[in-house]
C-alpha positions in Angstrom: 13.0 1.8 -30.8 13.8 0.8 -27.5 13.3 -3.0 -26.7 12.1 -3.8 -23.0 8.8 -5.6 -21.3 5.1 -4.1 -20.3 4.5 -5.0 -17.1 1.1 -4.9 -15.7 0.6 -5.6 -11.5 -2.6 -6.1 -9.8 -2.8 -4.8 -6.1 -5.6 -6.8 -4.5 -6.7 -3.8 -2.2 -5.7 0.0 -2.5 -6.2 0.4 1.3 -3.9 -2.3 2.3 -0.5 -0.6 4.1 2.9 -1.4 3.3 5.4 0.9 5.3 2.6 3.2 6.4 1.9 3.6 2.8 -0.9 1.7 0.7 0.2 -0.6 -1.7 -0.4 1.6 -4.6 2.0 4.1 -2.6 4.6 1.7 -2.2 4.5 0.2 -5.5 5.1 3.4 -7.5 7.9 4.5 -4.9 9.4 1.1 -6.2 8.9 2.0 -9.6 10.8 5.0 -9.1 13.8 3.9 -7.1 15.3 1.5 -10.2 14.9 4.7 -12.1 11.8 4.0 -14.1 9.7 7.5 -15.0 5.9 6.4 -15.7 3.5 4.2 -14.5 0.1 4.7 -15.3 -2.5 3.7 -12.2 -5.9 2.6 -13.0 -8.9 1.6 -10.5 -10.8 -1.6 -11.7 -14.2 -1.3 -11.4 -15.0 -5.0 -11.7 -12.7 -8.3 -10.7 -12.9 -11.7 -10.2 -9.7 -12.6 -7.9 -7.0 -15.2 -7.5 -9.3 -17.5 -5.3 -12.5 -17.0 -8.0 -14.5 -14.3 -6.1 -16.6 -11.7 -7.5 -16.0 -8.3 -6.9 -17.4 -4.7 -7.6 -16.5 -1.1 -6.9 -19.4 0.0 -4.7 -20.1 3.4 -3.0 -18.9 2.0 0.2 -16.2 -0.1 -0.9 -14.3 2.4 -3.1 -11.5 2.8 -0.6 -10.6 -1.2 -0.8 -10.7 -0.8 -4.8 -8.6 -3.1 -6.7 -6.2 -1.6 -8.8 -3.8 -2.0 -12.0 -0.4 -0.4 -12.4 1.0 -1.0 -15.7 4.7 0.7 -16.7 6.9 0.0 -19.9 10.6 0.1 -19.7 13.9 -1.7 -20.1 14.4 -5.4 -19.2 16.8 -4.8 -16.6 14.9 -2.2 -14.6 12.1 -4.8 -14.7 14.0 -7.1 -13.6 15.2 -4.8 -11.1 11.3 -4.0 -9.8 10.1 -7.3 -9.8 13.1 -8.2 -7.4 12.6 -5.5 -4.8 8.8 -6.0 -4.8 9.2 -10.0 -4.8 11.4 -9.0 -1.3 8.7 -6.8 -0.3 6.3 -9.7 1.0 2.8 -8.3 -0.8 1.3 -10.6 -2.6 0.3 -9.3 -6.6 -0.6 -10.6 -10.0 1.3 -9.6 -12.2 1.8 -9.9 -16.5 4.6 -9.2 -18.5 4.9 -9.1 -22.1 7.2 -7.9 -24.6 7.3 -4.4 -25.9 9.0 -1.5 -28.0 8.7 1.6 -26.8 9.8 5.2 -27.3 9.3 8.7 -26.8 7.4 11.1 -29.2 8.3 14.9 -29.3 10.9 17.3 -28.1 12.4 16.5 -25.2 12.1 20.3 -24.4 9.7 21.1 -25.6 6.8 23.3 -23.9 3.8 20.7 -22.8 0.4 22.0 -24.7 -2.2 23.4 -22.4 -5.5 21.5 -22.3 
C-alpha cells in the first residue's frame, strides 16, 4: 500500500478563465505537470459557498457550475500541486486527508469493454 493524502478542491465557477483556460482546465493541467495520473472531476449540483450563499445548478446557469476535483497520490506531489496552484492566484477550498492507495489489476492488462 502506498501512503499519501486525498485531496479534494472546490472551483467556485467552471467558467472562470485562468490562462485562457477555465479553472477546471487549469487545475487538471496542474495535476498533471507534478506527475500525478487521475483526478476525477465532478459537477455539484447544490452548494452553499465560502460567504454562506445558496446556490443551484439551473438550466441557465450550468455553464457557471461549481465543481469538485478530488485526486489521491503521494505526499510530495501534493505538496508539489498545492504549491503551484497556491502561486496561481485562484482562489479554492480545498480538503485533504490521509489515505492508502494502490492499484488493482495488470498493469497490461487489456481494459474490459463496457
Amino acid at each position: 500500500m502506498t501512503k499519501g493524502s486525498q485531496l479534494t478542491l472546490y472551483a467556485s465557477n467552471e467558467s472562470h478563465r485562468k490562462l485562457h483556460s477555465t479553472v477546471v482546465e487549469w487545475v487538471l493541467d496542474e495535476i498533471a505537470k507534478v506527475g500525478i495520473h487521475g483526478a476525477t472531476v465532478t459537477e455539484v449540483s447544490e452548494e452553499i459557498d465560502a460567504h454562506g450563499k445558496y446556490h443551484a445548478a439551473r438550466f441557465f446557469e450550468l455553464a457557471d457550475q461549481s465543481v469538485a476535483v478530488m485526486i489521491a497520490a503521494a505526499d510530495e506531489q501534493i505538496d508539489s500541486l498545492l504549491a503551484n496552484l497556491d502561486a496561481g492566484g485562484v482562489r479554492m477550498f480545498y480538503t485533504r486527508c490521509p489515505v492508502e492507495f494502490e492499484m488493482l489489476g495488470e498493469p497490461d492488462s487489456p481494459q474490459p469493454n463496457l
